[in-house]
C-alpha positions, -999 to +999 in steps of 0.1 A: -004+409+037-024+432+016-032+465+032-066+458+027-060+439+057-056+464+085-066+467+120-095+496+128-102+503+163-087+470+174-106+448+151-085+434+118-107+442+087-108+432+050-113+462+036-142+481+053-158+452+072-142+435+105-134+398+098-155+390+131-182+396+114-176+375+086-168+348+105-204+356+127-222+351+089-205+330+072-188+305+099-154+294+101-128+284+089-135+303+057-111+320+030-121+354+030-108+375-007-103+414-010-114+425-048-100+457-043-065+438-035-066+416-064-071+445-083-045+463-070-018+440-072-028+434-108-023+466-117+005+470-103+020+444-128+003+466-153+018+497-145+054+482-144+056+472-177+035+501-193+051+510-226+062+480-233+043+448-253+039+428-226+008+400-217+000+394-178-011+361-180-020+350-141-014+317-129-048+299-124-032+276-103-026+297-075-064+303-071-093+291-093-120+307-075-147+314-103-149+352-081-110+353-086-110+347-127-137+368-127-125+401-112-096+396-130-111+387-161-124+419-162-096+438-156-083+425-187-060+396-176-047+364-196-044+334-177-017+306-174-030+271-173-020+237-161-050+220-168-084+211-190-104+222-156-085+255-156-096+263-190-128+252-184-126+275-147-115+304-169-145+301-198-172+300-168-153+331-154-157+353-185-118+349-190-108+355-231-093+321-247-072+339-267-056+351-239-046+319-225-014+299-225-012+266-212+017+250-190+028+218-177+047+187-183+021+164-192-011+177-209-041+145-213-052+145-251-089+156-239-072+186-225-055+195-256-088+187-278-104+213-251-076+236-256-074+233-294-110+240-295-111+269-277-082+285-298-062+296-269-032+318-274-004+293-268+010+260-259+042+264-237+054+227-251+079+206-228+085+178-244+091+158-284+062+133-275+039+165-266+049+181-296+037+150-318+009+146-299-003+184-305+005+183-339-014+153-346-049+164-329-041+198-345-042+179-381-070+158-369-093+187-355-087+214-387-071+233-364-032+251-359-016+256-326+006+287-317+035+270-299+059+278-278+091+260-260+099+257-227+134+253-223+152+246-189+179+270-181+193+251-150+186+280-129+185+272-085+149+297-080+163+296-042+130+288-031+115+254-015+129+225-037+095+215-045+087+248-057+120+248-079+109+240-117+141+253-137+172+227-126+184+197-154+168+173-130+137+185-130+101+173-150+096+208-167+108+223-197+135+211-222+174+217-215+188+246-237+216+223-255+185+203-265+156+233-272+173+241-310+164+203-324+127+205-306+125+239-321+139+221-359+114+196-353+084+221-350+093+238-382+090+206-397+055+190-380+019+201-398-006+217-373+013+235-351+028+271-358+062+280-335+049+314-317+075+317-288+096+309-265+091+302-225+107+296-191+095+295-155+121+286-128+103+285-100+080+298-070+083+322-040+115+340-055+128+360-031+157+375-050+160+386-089+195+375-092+183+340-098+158+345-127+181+375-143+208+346-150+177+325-162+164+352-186+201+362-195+201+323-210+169+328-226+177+358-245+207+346-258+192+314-270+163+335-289+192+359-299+205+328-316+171+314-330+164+351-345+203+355-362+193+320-377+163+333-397+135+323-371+105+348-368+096+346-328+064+366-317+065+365-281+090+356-252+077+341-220+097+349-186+072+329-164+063+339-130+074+331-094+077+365-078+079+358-038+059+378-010+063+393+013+059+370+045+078+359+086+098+398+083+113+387+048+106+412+016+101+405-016+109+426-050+080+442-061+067+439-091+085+471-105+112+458-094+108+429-113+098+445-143+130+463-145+152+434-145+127+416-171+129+443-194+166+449-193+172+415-205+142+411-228+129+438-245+159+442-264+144+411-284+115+430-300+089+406-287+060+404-271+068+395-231+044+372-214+043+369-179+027+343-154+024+356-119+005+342-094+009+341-059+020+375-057-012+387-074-038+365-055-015+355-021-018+387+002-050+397-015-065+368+009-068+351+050-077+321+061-103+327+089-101+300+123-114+296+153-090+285+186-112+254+200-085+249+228-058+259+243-037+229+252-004+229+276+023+216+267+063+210+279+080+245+271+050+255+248+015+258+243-006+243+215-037+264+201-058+236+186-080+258+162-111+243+133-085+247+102-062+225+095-035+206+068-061+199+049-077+232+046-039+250+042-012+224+032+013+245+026+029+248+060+031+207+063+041+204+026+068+229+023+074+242+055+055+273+046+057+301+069+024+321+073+020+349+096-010+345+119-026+371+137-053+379+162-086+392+147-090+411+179-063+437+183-047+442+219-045+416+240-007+409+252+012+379+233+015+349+257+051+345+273+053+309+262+057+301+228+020+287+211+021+258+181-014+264+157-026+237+148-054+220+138-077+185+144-063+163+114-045+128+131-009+143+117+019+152+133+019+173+104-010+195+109+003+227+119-007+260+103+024+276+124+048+267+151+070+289+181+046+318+173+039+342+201+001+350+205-025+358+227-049+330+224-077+316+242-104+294+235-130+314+212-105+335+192-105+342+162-069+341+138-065+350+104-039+332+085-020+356+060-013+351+027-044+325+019-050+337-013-029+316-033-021+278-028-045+275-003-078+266-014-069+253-044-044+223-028-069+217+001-090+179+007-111+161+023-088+144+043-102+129+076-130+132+060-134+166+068-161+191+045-141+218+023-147+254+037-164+282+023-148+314+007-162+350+004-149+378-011-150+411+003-157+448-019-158+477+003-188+477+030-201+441+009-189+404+013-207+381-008-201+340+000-184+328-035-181+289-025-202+271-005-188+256+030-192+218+019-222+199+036-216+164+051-233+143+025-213+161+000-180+137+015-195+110-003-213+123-034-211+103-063-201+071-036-223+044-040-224+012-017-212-019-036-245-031-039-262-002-049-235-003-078-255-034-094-287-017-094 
């Protein structure tokens, strides 16, 4: 977690205001957002790569918060897309469309009109039938896409298999001994304009050694492309750096920059980069409430307000996210304590075997919200989306609305409503 998470005469704060307090005003559960964290951890990309041409493009998908895009926005980010709503999140945010590249296996036709459009910087393409499709609305709209390919270096990331994007098997990306004909086939289409080259392995990375042998593949291949004649303006090396989190520690992202310039500047291209979670994960806390404390056989169970459907990560991927008191002090109970929350899921747990004080009344803060958290959460059970409030200094300003109850079922109508 972010040190602007620290604890000031026994109280955790978010920057210069206690959490308690925030949860007083605003309610809970409730994502709460340290600016000067974002800031600071997108800098710090920044910084690493200073001297070099390199793009920091930051994963929208880890959180789309308009307050998010915006602060970084401003600090002169590009932004890595997965989705017409993204872009559309990104334009309402201030964000620059020519600073935009846009990922994913399968992007909708009204999301590459929206794209196409807008102009954005690039296409990271990942398939023929994508490439065809582009090209054609490109013709069609009077318009030329920058392109790159995504190719598939069969790298293990060595996180969560569902988190892994750069193994054969997988949806993303085109495999290397098949990238060359894609990349023949682009040369040869009208509309589009072959800018680049891209890969993303995967999330959470813990370790470099992983994406080192993945960019090792990737510059060889554009080593290749480049001997053959082809003019290449940029180089994509994804994202995917871990965080810190349950005692493990992550590379930092100067760390990271080292290995990615080692094995890519060399090139003399443009680097683009896509990190997410390590930007926008520690700079954020989910904010509960322990209803009850229920006994158990060998354990304890703190039933609190949030649950799977506010943060799925723990149920999804086994996620581990520290949790920790909001009020400082009070002695860990002996017996191991489950979090969990009201969903009717097994599932529902936001951490297990943790040791805690908690009593009904207390307040935790969940660690690492920032990223994946709001953005993957439901309605499930039919329970209202929670608010989220970013903190600058002494000021926290609500920047989504807890969801009311009649919001469950806007845009419902009863069947026979519908034939009115």
């Amino acid at each position: 977690m972010s040190p602007a998470f620290e604890y000031r005469d026994g109280q955790l704060h978010a920057e210069s205001i206690p959490l308690a307090e925030i949860a007083a005003r605003f309610g809970t559960p409730c994502y709460v957002y340290s600016r000067a964290a974002l800031e600071a951890r997108y800098d710090a990309y920044v910084a690493a790569f200073a001297g070099h041409r390199a793009r920091v493009c930051y994963a929208v998908k880890a959180n789309g918060n308009l307050a998010v895009l915006g602060v970084l926005a401003a600090r002169g980010a590009g932004f890595d897309i997965v989705s017409g709503g993204e872009l559309a999140r990104v334009l309402a945010a201030g964000g620059d469309p020519r600073r935009v590249v846009f990922s994913g296996a399968c992007k909708l036709e009204d999301e590459l009109r929206l794209a196409l459009a807008n102009d954005i910087a690039c296409f990271n393409v990942e398939s023929e039938p994508e490439l065809c499709r582009l090209s054609a609305l490109a013709v069609e709209s009077g318009r030329q896409a920058r392109v790159a390919i995504r190719v598939n270096p069969d790298v293990e990331a060595g996180g969560h298999r569902h988190i892994s994007t750069g193994r054969r098997e997988h949806k993303f990306g085109i495999a290397l001994e098949d990238a060359a004909a894609l990349i023949d086939r682009a040369a040869s289409l009208p509309g589009v304009r072959l800018s680049g080259v891209a890969c993303h392995i995967g999330s959470q990375m813990m370790a470099l050694e992983p994406l080192a042998a993945a960019l090792e593949q990737l510059a060889a291949f554009v080593r290749e492309l480049q001997a053959g004649g082809m003019a290449l303006e940029h180089v994509d090396a994804g994202g995917g750096l871990g965080i810190d989190h349950g005692g493990k520690t992550a590379p930092t992202p100067a760390e990271y920059a080292e290995m990615v310039i080692a094995a890519l500047a060399p090139l003399g291209l443009e680097i683009v980069l896509e990190p997410g979670r390590s930007i926008a994960g520690p700079a954020g806390v989910l904010l509960t409430r322990v209803a009850y404390v229920k006994p158990g056989h060998g354990r304890k169970f703190a039933l609190v307000d949030a649950a799977m459907n506010d943060l799925l990560r723990p149920a999804l991927y086994e996620a581990w996210h520290d949790i920790l008191p909001v009020g400082h002090g009070a002695a860990p109970d002996p017996e191991p304590i489950d979090v969990v929350g009201p969903v009717c899921e097994t599932g529902d747990f936001l951490g297990r075997d943790r040791r805690l004080p908690a009593r009904a009344g207390d307040l935790l803060a969940v660690a690492d919200g920032g990223a994946y958290g709001f953005v993957m959460s439901s309605n499930y059970n039919a329970r209202p989306r929670v608010c989220e409030v970013m903190v600058s200094g002494a000021e926290a300003r609500l920047v989504r609305e807890r969801e009311a109850l009649a919001d469950l079922w806007r845009g419902e109508r009863l069947f026979d409503e519908a034939a009115r």
